[in-house]
C-alpha positions as CSV (number, residue, x, y, z in Angstrom):
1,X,115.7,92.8,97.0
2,X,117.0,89.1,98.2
3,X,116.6,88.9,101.8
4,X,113.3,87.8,104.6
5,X,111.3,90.4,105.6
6,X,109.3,90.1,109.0
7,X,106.2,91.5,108.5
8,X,103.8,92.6,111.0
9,X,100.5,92.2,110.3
10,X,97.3,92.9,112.3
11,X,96.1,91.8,115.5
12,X,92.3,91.8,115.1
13,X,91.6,95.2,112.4
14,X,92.7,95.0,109.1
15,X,92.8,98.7,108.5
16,X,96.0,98.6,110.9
17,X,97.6,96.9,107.9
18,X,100.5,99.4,106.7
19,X,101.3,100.6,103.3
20,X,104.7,99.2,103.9
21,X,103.6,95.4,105.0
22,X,100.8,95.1,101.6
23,X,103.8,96.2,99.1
24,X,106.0,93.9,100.5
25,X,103.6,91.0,100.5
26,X,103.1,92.2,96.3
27,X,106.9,92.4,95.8
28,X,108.2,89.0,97.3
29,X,108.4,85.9,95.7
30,X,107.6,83.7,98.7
31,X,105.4,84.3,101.8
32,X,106.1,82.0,104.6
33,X,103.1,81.5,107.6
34,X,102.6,80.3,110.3
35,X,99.3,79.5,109.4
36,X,99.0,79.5,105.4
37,X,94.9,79.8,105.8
38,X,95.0,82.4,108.4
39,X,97.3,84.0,105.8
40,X,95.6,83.2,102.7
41,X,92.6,84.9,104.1
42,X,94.4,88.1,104.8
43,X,96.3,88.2,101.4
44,X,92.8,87.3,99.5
45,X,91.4,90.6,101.4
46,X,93.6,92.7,99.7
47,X,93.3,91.2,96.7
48,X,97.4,89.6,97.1
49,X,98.4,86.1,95.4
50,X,101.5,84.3,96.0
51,X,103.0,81.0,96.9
52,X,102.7,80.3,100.4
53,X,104.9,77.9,102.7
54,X,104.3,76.9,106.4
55,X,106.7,78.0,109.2
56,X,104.7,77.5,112.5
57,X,106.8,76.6,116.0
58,X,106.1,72.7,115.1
59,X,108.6,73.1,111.7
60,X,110.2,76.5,112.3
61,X,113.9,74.8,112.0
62,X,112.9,72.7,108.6
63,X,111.1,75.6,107.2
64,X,114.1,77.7,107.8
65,X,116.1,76.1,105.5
66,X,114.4,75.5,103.1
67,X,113.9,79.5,103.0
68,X,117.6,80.0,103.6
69,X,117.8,77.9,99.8
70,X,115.1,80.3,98.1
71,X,117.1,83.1,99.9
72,X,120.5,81.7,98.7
73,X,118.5,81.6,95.3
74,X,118.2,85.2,95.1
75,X,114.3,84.8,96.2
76,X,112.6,87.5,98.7
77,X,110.7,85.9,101.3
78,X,108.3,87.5,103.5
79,X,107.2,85.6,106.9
80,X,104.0,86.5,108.9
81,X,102.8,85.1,111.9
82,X,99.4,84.9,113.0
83,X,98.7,87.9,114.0
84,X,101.0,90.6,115.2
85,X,104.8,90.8,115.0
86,X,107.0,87.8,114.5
87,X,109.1,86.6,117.1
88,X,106.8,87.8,120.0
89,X,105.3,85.2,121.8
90,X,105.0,83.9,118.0
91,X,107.0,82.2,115.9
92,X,109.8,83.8,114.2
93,X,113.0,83.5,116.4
94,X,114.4,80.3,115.1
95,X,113.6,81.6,111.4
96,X,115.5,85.0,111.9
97,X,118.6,83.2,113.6
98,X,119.3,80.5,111.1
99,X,118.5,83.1,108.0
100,X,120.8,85.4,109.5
101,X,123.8,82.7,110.7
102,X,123.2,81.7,106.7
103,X,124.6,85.2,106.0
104,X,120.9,86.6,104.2
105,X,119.5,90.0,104.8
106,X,116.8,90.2,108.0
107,X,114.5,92.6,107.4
108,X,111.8,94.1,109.8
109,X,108.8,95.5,108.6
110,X,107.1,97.0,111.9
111,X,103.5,96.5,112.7
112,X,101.2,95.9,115.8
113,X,101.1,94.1,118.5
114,X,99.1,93.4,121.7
115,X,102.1,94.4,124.0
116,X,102.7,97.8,122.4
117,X,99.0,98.5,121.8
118,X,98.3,97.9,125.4
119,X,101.0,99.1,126.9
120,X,100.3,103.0,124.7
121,X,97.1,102.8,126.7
122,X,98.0,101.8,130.4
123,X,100.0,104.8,131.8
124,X,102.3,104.1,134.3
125,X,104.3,102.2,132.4
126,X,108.1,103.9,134.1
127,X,111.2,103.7,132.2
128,X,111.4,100.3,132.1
129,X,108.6,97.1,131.1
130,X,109.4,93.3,130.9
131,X,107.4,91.4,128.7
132,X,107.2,88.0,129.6
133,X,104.3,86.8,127.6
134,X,102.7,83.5,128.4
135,X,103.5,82.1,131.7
136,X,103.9,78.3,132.1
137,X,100.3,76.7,132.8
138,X,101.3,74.9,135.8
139,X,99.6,76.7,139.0
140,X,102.5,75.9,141.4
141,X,105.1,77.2,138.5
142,X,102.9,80.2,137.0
143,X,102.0,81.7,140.8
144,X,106.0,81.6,141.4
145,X,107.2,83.1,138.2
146,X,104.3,86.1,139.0
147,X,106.0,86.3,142.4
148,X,109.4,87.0,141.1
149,X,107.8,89.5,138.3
150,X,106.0,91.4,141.3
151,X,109.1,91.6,143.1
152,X,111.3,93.3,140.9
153,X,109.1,96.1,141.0
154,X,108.9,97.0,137.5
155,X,106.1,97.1,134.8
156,X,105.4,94.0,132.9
157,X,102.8,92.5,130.4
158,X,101.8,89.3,130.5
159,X,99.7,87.2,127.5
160,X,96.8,85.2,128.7
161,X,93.6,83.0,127.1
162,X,90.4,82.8,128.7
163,X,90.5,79.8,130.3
164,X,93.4,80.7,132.8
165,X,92.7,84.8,133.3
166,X,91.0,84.5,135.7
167,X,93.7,82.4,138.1
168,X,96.3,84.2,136.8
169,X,94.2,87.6,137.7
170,X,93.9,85.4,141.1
171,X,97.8,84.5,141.7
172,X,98.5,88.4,141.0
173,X,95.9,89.5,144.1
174,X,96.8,86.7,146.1
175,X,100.4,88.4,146.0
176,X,99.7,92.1,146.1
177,X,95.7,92.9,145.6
178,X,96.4,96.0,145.5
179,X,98.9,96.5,142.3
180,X,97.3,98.1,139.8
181,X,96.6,96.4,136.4
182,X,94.8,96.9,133.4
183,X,93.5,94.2,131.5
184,X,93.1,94.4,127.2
185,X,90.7,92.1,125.8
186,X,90.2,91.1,122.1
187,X,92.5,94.4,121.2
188,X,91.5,95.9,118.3
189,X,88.5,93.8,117.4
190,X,85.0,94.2,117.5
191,X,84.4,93.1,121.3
192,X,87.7,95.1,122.4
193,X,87.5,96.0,126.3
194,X,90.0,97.8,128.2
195,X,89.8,98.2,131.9
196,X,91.6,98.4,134.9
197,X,91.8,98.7,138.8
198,X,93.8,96.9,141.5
199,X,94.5,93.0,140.8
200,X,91.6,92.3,143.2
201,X,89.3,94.4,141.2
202,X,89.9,92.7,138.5
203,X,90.0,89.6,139.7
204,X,86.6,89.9,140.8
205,X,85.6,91.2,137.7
206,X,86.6,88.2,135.8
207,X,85.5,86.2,137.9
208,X,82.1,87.1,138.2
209,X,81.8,86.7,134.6
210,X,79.2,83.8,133.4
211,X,81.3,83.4,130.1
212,X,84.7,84.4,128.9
213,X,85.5,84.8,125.5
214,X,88.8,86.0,123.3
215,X,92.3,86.6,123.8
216,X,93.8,88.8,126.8
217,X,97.3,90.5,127.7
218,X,98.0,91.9,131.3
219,X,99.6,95.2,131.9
220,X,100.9,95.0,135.6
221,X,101.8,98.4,136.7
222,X,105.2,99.1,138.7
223,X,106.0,99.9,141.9
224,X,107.7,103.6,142.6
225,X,110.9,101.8,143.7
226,X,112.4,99.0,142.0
227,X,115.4,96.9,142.6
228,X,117.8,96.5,139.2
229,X,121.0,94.1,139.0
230,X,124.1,96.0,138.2
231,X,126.9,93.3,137.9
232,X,127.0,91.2,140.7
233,X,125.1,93.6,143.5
234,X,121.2,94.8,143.5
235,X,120.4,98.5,143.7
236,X,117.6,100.3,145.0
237,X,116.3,102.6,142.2
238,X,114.2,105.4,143.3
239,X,111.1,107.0,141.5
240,X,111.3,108.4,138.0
241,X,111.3,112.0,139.6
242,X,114.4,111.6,141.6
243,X,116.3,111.0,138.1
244,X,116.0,114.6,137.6
């Protein structure tokens, strides 16, 4: 069927593929990447051959339409990041909006992603989590937007590389050491490590660390009370357990 499926694919293990993401890779026309090579190497592992276009962040609005004119063709065109699920902390925003405002068929096909697979393994998560992804790589900018996260109390996740973990593990214990986080490395791949303790355990951790390799995402634990906006006032929202 006409329309652009966004199509998770995996994070690190290939056998987290689904049935659902391989047959509609077969079944399109067109697969659009943010990385053709990255892509080309996971299509050629499961044996998949089809015409491949680039849609990375640097192109995203040119790519779109020239998918919105395959689309308004009658093509199906499938579009996978690098890794993970489109549109989260990836490319795939711009693509969806314009395909959609063209009046074509958006279609999700769900797969991983570092924020979910994290977050199913952190506990504490409450009834509500902000992801914010990557935070700007200025110090003065990156210790003030963790300061506001902290604040509001709630659970968030956070995306990080290797060269800044361990000053963003830093700005989080410099704030409150003693918030509890757990810390995903290289999820799903070979070298995957999971651990977690207060931010100043964890900063030390890191730090103490001769080399640091792979990619990392944050889970920042919330706080038993938690302020929420409700129109123009703030409210004080108690622990889960008063809810009942």
């Amino acid at each position: 069927m006409s329309g652009l499926y966004i199509v998770g694919t995996p994070i690190g293990n290939l056998g987290d593929i689904t049935y659902r993401a391989l047959e509609t890779f077969r079944t399109v026309d067109v697969i659009a990447a943010e990385d053709t090579r990255h892509t080309l190497q996971l299509l050629t592992h499961f044996g998949i051959k089809k015409p491949l276009i680039s849609c990375r962040a640097q192109n995203e609005k040119e790519a779109a339409e020239r998918i919105v004119k395959l689309l308004a063709e009658g093509k199906a065109v499938a579009f996978a990041s690098d890794a993970g699920t489109p549109g989260i902390s990836d490319p795939g925003a711009v693509l969806a909006d314009t395909v959609r405002e063209a009046g074509h068929k958006v279609i999700p096909v769900p797969g991983v992603s570092a924020l979910t697979a994290l977050t199913s393994v952190a506990g504490e998560g409450g009834k509500t989590l902000v992801f914010e992804g990557f935070l700007p790589q200025k110090p003065g900018k990156r210790k003030s937007r963790v300061k506001e996260l902290l604040e509001t109390g709630y659970a968030f996740v956070l995306y990080e590389s290797p060269f800044r973990i361990v000053k963003l593990l830093t700005d989080i214990a410099d704030i409150e050491y003693e918030r509890r986080v757990v810390v995903g490395r290289e999820l799903t791949k070979l070298h995957e490590e999971i651990i977690g303790g207060t931010a100043a355990q964890m900063r030390d951790e890191f730090a103490s660390r001769s080399k640091i390799q792979g990619e990392f995402a944050v889970f920042v634990a919330g706080v038993k009370k938690a302020q929420f906006c409700k129109g123009d006032s703030y409210i004080k929202r108690e622990a889960d357990e008063d809810d009942h």
